[in-house]
C-alpha positions in Angstrom: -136.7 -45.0 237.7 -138.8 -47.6 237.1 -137.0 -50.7 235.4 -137.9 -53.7 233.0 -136.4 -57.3 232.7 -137.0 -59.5 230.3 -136.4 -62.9 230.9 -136.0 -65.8 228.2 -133.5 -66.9 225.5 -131.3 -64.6 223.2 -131.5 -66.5 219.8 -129.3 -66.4 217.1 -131.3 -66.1 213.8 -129.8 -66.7 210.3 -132.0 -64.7 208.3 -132.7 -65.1 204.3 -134.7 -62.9 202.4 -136.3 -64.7 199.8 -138.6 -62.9 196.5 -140.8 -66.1 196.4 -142.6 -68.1 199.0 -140.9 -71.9 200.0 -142.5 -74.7 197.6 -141.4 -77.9 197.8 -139.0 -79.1 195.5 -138.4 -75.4 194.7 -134.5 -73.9 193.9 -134.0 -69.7 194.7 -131.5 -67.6 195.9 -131.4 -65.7 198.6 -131.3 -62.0 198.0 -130.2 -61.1 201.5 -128.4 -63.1 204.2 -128.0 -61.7 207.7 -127.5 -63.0 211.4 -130.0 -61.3 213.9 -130.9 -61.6 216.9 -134.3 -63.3 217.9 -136.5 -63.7 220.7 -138.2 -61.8 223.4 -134.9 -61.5 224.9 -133.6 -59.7 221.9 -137.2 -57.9 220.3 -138.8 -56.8 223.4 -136.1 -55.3 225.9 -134.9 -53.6 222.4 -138.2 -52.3 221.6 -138.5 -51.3 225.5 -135.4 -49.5 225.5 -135.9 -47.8 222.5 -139.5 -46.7 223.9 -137.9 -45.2 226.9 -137.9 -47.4 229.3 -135.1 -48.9 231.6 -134.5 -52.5 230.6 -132.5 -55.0 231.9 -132.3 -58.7 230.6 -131.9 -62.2 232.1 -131.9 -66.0 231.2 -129.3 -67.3 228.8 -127.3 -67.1 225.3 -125.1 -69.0 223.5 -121.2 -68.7 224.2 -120.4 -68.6 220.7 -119.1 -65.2 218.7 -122.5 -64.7 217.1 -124.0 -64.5 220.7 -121.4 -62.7 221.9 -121.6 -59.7 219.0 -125.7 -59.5 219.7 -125.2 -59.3 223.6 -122.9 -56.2 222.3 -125.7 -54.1 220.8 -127.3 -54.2 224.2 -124.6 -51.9 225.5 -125.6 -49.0 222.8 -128.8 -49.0 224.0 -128.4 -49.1 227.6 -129.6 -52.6 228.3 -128.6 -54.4 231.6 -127.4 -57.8 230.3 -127.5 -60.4 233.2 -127.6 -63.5 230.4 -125.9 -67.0 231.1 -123.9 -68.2 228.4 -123.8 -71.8 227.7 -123.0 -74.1 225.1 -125.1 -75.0 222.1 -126.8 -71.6 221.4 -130.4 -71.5 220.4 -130.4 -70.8 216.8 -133.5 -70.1 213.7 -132.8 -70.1 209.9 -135.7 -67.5 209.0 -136.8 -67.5 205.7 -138.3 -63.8 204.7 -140.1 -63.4 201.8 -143.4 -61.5 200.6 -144.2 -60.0 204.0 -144.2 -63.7 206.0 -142.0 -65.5 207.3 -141.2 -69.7 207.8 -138.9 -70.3 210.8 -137.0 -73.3 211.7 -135.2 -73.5 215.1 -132.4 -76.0 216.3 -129.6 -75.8 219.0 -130.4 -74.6 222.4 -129.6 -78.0 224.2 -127.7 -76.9 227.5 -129.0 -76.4 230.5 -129.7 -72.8 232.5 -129.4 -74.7 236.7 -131.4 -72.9 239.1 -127.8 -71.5 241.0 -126.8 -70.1 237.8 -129.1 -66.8 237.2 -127.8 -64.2 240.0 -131.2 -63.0 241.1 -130.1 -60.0 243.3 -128.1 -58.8 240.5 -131.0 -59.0 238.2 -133.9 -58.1 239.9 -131.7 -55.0 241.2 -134.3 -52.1 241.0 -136.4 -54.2 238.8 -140.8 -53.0 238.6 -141.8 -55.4 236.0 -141.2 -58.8 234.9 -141.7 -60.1 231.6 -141.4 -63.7 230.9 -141.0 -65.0 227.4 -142.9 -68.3 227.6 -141.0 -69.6 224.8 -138.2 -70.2 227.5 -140.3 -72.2 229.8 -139.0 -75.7 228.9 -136.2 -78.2 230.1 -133.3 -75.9 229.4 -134.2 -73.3 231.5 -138.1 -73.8 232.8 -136.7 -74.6 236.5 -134.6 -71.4 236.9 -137.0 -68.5 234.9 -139.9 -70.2 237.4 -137.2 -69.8 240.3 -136.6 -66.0 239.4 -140.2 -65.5 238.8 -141.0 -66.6 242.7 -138.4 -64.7 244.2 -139.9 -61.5 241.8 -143.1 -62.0 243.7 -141.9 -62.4 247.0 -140.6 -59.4 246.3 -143.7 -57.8 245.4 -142.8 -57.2 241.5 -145.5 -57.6 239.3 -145.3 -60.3 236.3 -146.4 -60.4 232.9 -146.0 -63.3 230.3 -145.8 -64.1 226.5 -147.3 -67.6 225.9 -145.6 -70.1 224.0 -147.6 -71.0 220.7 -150.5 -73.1 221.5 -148.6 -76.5 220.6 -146.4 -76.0 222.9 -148.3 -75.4 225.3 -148.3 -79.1 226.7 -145.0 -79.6 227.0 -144.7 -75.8 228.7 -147.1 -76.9 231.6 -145.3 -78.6 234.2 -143.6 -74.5 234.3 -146.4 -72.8 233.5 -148.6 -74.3 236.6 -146.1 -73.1 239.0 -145.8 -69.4 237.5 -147.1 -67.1 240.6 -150.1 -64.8 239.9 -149.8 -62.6 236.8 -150.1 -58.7 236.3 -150.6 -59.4 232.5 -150.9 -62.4 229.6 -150.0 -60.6 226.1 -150.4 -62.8 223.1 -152.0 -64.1 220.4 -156.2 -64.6 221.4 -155.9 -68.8 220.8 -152.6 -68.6 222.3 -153.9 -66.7 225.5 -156.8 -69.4 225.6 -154.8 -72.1 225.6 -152.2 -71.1 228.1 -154.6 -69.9 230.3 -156.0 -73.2 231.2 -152.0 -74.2 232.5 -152.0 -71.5 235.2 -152.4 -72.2 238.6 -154.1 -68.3 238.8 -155.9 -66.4 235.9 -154.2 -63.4 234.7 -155.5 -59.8 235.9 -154.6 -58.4 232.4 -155.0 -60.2 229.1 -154.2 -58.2 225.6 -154.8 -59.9 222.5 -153.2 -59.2 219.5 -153.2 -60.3 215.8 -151.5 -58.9 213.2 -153.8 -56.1 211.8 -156.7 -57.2 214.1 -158.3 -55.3 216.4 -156.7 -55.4 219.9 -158.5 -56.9 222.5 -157.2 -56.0 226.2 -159.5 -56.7 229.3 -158.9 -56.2 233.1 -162.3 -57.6 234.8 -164.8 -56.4 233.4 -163.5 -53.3 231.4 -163.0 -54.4 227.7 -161.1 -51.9 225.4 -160.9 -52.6 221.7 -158.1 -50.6 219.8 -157.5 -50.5 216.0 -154.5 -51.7 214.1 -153.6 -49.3 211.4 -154.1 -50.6 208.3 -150.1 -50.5 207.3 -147.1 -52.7 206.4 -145.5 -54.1 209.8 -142.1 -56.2 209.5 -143.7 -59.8 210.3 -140.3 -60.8 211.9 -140.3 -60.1 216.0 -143.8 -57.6 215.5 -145.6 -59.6 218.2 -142.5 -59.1 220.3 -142.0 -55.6 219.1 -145.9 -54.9 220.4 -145.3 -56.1 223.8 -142.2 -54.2 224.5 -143.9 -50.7 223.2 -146.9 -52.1 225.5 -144.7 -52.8 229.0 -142.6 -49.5 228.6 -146.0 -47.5 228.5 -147.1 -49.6 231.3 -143.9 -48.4 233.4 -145.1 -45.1 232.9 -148.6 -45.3 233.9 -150.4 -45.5 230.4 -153.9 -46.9 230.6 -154.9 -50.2 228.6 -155.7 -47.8 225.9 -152.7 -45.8 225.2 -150.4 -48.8 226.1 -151.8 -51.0 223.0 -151.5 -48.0 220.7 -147.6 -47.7 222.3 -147.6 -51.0 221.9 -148.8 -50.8 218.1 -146.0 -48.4 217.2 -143.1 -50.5 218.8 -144.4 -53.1 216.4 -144.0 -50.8 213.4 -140.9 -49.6 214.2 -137.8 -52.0 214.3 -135.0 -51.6 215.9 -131.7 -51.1 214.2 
């Protein structure tokens, strides 16, 4: 059976659901308070899985009990978990309110070695990996690139979701060394930007936006898909989309039918 891994950071996010937006010198109370998980690490294999496809993840996690009670959930839904723990878990206080979201990240200071990740274990009947760019940095940049070549050598196809265009620049020194890529899914400015980091241009880009139109182009063929006009959970959609997208891709969807898997992942979280 054909098989996904994801490979990034499990976050830990302290979610608050707010009724008003953040103002400064504003005073509310929370209405909700929950600890998710956050990430392509935790929103994509998730969304994959729940799609249908075989996933497996990789790359690291905090060893604290809040990393250790998300890594749990991965069981129930037949993930692979492969994660490093190490100290100093990466960790987001969301604040949710009105349909958008204001994120504010700190932890995440270890450091994944290239000797840690067991690749063989990983990539163990592996046919597509998915890099979350947000993962390419100095905690872990060294080994996800490591795992990457040894997927190509290999002959496994990549894909990749950029890091936001501002961090871009401090992504590069990883991103140049990134082997050929099957696919770049992102945001359009965010697939621009990257883009001029890699060493080779993508074979696949798919652009997506919120309720914009999806963009996905391989050579020359364009296809434009419509978003639904419809309330999506802002928190982990983008993620959401590309793990509806890869799991059709396992199966052997065209560019059209994967962005309209991809749109309902995005719809659809996963409890």
């Amino acid at each position: 059976m054909a098989r996904l891994l994801v490979a990034g950071k499990l976050v830990v996010d302290d979610v608050l659901e707010c009724a008003d937006p953040l103002l400064p010198g504003s005073n509310q109370r929370a209405r909700d308070r929950r600890i998710e998980g956050g990430g392509q690490v935790w929103h994509t294999a998730r969304a994959a899985a729940a799609a249908g496809a075989a996933v497996s993840v990789t790359g690291w996690c905090g060893d604290d009990p809040d990393s250790e009670r998300l890594r749990e959930s991965f069981t129930a839904l037949g993930v692979d978990d492969h994660l490093a723990p190490l100290p100093d878990a990466p960790r987001s206080t969301v604040i949710v309110y009105a349909g958008d979201r204001t994120i504010v990240s700190y932890g995440g200071g270890g450091h994944l070695g290239i000797g840690i990740l067991d690749h063989a274990a990983a990539l163990r009947d592996v046919t597509l990996l998915h890099i979350d760019g947000y993962a390419l940095d100095a905690v872990a940049g060294d080994a996800l690139v490591a795992l990457a070549q040894e997927a190509a050598s290999r002959g496994i196809p990549i894909t990749l979701e950029p890091p936001r265009p501002s961090k871009c620049e401090s992504s590069a020194p990883w991103l140049a060394q990134l082997p050929a890529l099957d696919a770049l899914l992102g945001r359009p400015d965010e697939i621009e930007v990257v883009s001029g980091y890699l060493s080779h241009a993508p074979s696949i880009t798919v652009a997506h936006d919120q309720d914009r139109p999806i963009i996905s182009r391989d050579g020359s063929t364009e296809v434009v898909t419509a978003v639904p006009q419809v309330e999506v959970a802002s928190l982990g959609a983008g993620d959401r989309f590309a793990g509806g997208w890869l799991a059709a891709r396992l199966r052997g969807a065209d560019l059209a039918a994967a962005a309209e898997a991809g749109i309902a992942s995005a719809g659809n979280p996963v409890s």
